[in-house]
C-alpha positions in Angstrom: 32.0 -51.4 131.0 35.1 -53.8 130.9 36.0 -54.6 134.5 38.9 -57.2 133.3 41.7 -57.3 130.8 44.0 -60.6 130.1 47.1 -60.3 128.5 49.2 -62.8 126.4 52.2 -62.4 128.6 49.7 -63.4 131.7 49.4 -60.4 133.5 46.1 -58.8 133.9 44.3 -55.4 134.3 41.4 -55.5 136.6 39.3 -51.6 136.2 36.7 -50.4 139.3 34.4 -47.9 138.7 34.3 -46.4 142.0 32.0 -43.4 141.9 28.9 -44.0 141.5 28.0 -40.2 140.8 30.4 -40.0 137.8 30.1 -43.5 136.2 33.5 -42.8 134.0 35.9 -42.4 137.2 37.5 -45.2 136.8 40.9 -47.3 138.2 43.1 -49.8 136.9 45.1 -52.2 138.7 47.6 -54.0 137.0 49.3 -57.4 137.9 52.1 -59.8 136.3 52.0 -62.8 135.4 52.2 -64.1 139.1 49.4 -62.1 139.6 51.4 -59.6 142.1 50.4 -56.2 142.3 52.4 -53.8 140.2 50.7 -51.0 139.7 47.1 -48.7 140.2 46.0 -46.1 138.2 42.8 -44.0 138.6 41.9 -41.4 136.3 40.0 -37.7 136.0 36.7 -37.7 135.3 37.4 -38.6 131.5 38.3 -41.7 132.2 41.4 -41.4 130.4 44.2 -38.3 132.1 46.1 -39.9 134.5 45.0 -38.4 138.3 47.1 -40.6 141.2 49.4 -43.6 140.5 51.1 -45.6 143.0 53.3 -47.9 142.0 55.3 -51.1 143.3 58.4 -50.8 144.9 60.6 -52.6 142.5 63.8 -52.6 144.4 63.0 -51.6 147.9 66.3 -52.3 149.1 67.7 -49.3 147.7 66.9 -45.9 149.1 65.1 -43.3 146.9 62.6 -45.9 144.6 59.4 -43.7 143.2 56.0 -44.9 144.9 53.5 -42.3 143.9 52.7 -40.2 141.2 50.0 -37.2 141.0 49.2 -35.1 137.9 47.3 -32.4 137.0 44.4 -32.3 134.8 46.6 -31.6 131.5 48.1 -34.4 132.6 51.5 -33.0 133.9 53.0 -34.7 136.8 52.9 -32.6 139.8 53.9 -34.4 142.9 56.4 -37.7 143.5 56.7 -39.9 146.3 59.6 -41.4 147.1 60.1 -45.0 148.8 62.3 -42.9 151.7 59.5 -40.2 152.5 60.3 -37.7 150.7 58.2 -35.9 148.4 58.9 -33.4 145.7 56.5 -31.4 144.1 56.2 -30.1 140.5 54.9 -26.5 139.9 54.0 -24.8 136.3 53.7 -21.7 137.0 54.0 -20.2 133.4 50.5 -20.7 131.9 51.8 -19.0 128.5 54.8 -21.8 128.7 53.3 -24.9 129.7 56.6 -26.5 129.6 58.3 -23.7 132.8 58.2 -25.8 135.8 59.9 -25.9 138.9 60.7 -28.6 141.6 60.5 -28.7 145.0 62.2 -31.4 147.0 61.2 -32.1 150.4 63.0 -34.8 153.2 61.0 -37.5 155.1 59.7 -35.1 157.8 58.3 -32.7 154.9 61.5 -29.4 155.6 62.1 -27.9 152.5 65.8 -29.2 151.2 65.8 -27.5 147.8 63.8 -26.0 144.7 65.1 -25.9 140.6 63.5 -24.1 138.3 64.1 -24.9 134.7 64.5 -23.2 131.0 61.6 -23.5 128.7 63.1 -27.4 127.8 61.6 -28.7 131.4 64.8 -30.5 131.8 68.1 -28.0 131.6 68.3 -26.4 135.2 67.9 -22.7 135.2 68.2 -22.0 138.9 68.5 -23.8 142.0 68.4 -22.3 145.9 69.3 -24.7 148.6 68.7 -25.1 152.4 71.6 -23.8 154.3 72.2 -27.2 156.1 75.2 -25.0 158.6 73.2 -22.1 160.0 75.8 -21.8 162.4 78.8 -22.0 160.0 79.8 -19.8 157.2 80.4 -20.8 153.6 77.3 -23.0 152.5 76.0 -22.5 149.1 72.2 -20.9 149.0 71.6 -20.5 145.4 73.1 -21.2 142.1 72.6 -19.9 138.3 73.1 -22.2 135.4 73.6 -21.1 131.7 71.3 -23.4 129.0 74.2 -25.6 128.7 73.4 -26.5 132.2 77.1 -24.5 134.0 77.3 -23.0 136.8 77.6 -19.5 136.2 77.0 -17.5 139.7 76.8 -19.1 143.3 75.8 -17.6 146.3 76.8 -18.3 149.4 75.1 -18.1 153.1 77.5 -15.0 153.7 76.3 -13.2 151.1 79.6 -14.0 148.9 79.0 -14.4 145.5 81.0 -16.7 142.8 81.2 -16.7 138.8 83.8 -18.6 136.4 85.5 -15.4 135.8 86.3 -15.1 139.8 87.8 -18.9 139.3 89.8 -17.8 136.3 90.8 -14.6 137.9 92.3 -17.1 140.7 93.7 -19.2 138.3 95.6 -16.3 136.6 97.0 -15.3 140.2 98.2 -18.4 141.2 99.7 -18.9 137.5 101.6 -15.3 138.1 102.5 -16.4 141.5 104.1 -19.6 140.0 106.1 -17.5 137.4 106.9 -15.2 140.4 108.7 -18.0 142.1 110.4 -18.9 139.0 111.6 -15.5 138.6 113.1 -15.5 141.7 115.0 -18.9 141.4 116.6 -18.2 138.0 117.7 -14.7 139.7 119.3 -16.9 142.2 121.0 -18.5 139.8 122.1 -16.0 137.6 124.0 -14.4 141.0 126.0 -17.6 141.3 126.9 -18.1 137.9 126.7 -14.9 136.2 128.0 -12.1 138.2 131.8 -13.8 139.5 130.0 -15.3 142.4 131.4 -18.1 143.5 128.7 -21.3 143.6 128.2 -22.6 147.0 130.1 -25.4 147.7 128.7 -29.3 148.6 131.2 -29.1 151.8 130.5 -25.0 153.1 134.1 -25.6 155.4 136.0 -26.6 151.9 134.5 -23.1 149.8 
């Protein structure tokens, strides 16, 4: 069984076999050229689906850097570590859509912070429910509902409020008849003073 792998760019692959019982579970550890540590996988019992793989910290002087990686046996990820702590977790939960998965995100000390479940693409968000990060304070969003070009088309808030586009344009159209109320009012104004024998208030109001 190969044990060791040389590349031309001068990295390497060293492989351990380390179950005796099933003689095709198997790791690989690769390293650059310096011979640092970038990365380990170890594989199912096939020797070849991915199972667990951490990886090196490439930049850990930013926040939020992925460190692990687990997968199922179809080979789908299900779980990601993060540099920070945090830890989201993948669920498929269609069996007849292999591809209809949700995520899980979860902070340092493991508290829920949020879960998105997609459309059939895996990527385009579906729906999303957040935690209420003000209990004591009205007006966080809870949950939100996204069309397949990935809009927002309902939010819900902690109160129990609800939001959609047409709500927005409903405001919109409000404020735009409130603006042409104003106006309205102004060229009323006007007309009084210049259309009806009115005199125009004076610059001087002593002089008029």
């Amino acid at each position: 069984r190969m044990d060791r792998k040389d590349l031309d760019t001068g990295g390497r692959i060293y492989t351990e076999y380390w179950n005796e019982s099933d003689p095709e579970k198997k790791q690989d550890m690769f390293f650059d050229p310096s011979l640092a540590w970038q990365k380990t996988i170890e594989y199912y019992g096939n020797g070849m689906t991915m199972h667990h793989q951490w990886i090196k910290d490439t930049d850990p002087g930013t926040s939020g850097g992925d460190v692990y990686y687990r997968y199922d046996s179809q080979g789908r990820m299900d779980r990601k570590d993060l540099d920070t702590g945090g830890r989201i977790y993948t669920e498929y939960w269609n069996e007849s859509d292999p591809e209809k998965k949700q995520d899980m995100f979860f902070d340092p000390s493991l508290a829920w912070q949020k879960t998105i479940e997609y459309y059939s693409n895996g990527t385009t968000m579906h729906y999303q429910w957040f935690k209420d990060e003000n209990p004591e304070q009205d007006g966080d969003t809870v949950f939100e509902e996204y069309n397949t070009s990935g809009d927002c088309i309902l939010r819900r808030y902690d109160t129990g409020d609800t939001w959609t586009p047409g709500d927005a344009q409903a405001q919109a159209v409000e404020l735009n008849d409130d603006a042409l109320a104003m106006n309205d009012i102004q060229a009323q104004k006007v007309g009084i003073f210049n259309g009806t024998g009115m005199a125009e208030p004076s610059a001087d109001p002593f002089t008029g």
